[in-house]
C-alpha positions in Angstrom: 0.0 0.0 0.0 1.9 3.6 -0.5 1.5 5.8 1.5 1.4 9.9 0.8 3.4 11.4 2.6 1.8 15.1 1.9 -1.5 14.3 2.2 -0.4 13.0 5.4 0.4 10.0 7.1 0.8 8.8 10.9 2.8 6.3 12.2 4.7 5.7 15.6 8.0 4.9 16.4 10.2 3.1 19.5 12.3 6.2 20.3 15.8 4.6 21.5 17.7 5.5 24.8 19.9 8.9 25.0 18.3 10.5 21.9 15.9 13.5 22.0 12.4 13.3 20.5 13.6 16.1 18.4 16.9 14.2 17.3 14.6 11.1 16.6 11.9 12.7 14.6 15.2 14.5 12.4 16.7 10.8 11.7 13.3 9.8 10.1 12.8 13.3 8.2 16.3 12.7 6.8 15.6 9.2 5.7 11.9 9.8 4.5 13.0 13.5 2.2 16.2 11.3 1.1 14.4 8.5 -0.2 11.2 10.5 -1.4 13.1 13.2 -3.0 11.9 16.1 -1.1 11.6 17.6 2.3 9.0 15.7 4.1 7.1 18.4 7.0 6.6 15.9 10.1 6.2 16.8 13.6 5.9 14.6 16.6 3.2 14.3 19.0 4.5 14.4 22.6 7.9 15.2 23.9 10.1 11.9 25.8 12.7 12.8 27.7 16.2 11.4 26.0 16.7 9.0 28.7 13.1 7.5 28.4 12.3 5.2 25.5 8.8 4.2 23.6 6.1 5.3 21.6 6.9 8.5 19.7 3.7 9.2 17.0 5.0 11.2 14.2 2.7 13.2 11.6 3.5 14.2 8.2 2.3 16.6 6.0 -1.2 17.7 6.4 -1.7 15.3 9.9 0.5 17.6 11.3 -2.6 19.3 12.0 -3.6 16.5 14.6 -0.7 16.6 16.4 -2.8 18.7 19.3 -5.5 15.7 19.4 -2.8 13.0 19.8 -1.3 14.8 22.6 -4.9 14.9 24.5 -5.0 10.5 23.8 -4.6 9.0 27.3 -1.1 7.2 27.8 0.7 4.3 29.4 4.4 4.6 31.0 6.3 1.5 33.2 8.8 3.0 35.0 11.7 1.9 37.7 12.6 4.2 40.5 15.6 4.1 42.9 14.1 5.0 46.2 15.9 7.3 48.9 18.3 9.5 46.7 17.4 12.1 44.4 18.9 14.2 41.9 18.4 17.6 40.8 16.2 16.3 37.1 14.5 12.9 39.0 15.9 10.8 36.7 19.9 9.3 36.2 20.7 12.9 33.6 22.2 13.8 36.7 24.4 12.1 40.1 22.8 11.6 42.9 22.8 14.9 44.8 20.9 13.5 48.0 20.1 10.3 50.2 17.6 9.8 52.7 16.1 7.2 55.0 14.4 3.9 53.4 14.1 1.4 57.2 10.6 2.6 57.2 9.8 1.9 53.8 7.4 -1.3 52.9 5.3 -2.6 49.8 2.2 -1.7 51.8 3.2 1.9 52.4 4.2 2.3 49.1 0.6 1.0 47.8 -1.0 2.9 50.1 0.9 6.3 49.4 0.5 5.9 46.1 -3.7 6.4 46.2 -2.9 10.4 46.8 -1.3 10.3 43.1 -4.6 8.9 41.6 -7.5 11.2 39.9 -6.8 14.9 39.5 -3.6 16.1 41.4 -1.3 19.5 41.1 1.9 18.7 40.0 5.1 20.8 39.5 6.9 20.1 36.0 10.7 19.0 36.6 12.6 22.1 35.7 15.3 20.0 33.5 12.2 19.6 31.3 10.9 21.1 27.5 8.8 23.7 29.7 9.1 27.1 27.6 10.2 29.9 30.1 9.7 33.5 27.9 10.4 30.8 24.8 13.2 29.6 26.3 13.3 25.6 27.6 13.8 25.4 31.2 16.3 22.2 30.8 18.4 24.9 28.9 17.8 27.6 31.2 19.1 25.2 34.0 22.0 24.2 32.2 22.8 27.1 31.7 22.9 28.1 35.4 20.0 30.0 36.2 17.2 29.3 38.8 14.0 28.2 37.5 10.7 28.4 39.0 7.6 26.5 37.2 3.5 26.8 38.0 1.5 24.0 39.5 -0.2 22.1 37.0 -3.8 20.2 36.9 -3.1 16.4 35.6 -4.8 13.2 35.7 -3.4 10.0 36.6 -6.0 7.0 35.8 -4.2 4.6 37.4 -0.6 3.3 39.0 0.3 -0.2 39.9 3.2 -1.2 41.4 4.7 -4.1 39.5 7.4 -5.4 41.4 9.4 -3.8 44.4 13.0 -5.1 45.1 13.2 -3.9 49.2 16.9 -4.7 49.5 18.2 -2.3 46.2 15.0 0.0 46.7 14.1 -0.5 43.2 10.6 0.4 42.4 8.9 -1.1 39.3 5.4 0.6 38.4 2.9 1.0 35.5 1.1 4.0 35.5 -1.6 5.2 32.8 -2.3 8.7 32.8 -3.7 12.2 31.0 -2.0 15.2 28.9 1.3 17.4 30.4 1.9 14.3 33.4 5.2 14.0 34.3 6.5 10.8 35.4 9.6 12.2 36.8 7.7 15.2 38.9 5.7 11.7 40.1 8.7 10.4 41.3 9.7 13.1 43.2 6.8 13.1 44.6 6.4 9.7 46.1 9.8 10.0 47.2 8.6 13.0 49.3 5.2 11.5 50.0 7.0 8.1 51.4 9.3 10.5 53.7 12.5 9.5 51.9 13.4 10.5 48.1 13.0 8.8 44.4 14.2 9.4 40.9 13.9 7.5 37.6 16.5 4.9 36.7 14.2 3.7 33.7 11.1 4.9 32.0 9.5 3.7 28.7 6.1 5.0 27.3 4.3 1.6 26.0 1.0 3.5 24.7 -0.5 6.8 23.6 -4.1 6.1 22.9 -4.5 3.4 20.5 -0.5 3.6 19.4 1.0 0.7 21.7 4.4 -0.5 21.3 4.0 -3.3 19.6 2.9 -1.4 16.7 5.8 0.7 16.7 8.3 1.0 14.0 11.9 0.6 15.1 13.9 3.3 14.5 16.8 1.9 12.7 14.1 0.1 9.8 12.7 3.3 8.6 14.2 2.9 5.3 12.6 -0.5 4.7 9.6 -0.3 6.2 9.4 2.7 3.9 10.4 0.3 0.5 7.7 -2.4 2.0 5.2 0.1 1.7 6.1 1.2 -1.3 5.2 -2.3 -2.7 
């Protein structure tokens, strides 16, 4: 079946580990306008962190004009957190800058702290995040020295479930499905604070974004011949 890539076309990838979703959705503009012949417009529906893998829906063309309405689909993150440190972006970006108590921490308070994270919540963004300060990022702000100070925002978390908890390494294994602008790192934090110790992400992978699940994702290094299979 070929596909048009003007008229407009949307597919999702598996964004690999330590590449931004900007770097990502430039590898497969670069292969698509090089094979095609001309400079295909894309743009990618929802930002992941580079240290975060997973679904990454790309538009082309005219679907670039749904980009808004696949941001608003519900979506579905597992995630491993290293409780009692922190560090200053939640997530291994950055050495652990602090360590706190964990004696008092058990699977049952952990399932029972996590109920305040469920429904509508404030949360705080990370500010080593793609959060536009006066058009500026506030990841680059940060590394750039300055202080940074983000609102409270309203998000919905549908649901978290702890799926495995290692008490001797601290390791926390959870699967958490959730709305629009939720960060899992901010959630982190969070718990860490809500458990009276500290957390950050060692691992995060988004597995869904509305009906785009991972299994349906293309991988990121076969864009070229999924491109001449479709061609066919």
């Amino acid at each position: 079946m070929n596909k048009d890539f003007k008229a407009g076309e949307v597919f999702a990838i598996d964004k690999p580990y330590r590449i931004s979703s900007f770097g990502a959705l430039a590898h497969v503009r670069y292969v698509l306008s090089h094979e095609l012949g001309y400079k295909v417009k894309i743009g990618h529906a929802g930002t992941l962190d580079p240290l975060a893998t997973g679904v990454l829906i790309l538009c082309t063309g005219k679907a670039t004009k749904r980009i808004e309405e696949f941001q608003g689909h519900t979506k579905e993150y597992t995630a491993i957190l290293q409780l009692g440190a922190t560090t200053v972006s939640y997530d291994m970006e950055h050495e652990e800058n602090e360590h706190f108590p964990t004696e008092h921490i058990t699977r049952e308070l952990i399932n029972s702290t996590l109920q305040q994270f469920i429904g509508d919540i404030e949360q705080v963004p990370p500010t080593y995040s793609a959060v536009k300060i006066n058009g500026d990022r506030a990841c680059d702000l940060r590394r750039a020295g300055e202080e940074v100070t983000l609102k409270i925002k309203n998000v919905h978390i549908d649901e978290i479930e702890v799926t495995d908890f290692d008490a001797e390494k601290m390791l926390l294994s959870i699967r958490v499905v959730c709305g629009k602008g939720t960060y899992i790192r901010a959630l982190a934090r969070d718990l860490g604070r809500a458990l009276g110790s500290g957390a950050y992400l060692t691992a995060l992978r988004r597995t869904r974004i509305g009906d785009f699940t991972i299994d349906k994702c293309l991988d990121y290094e076969q864009i070229k011949e999924w491109l001449v299979q479709t061609d066919k």
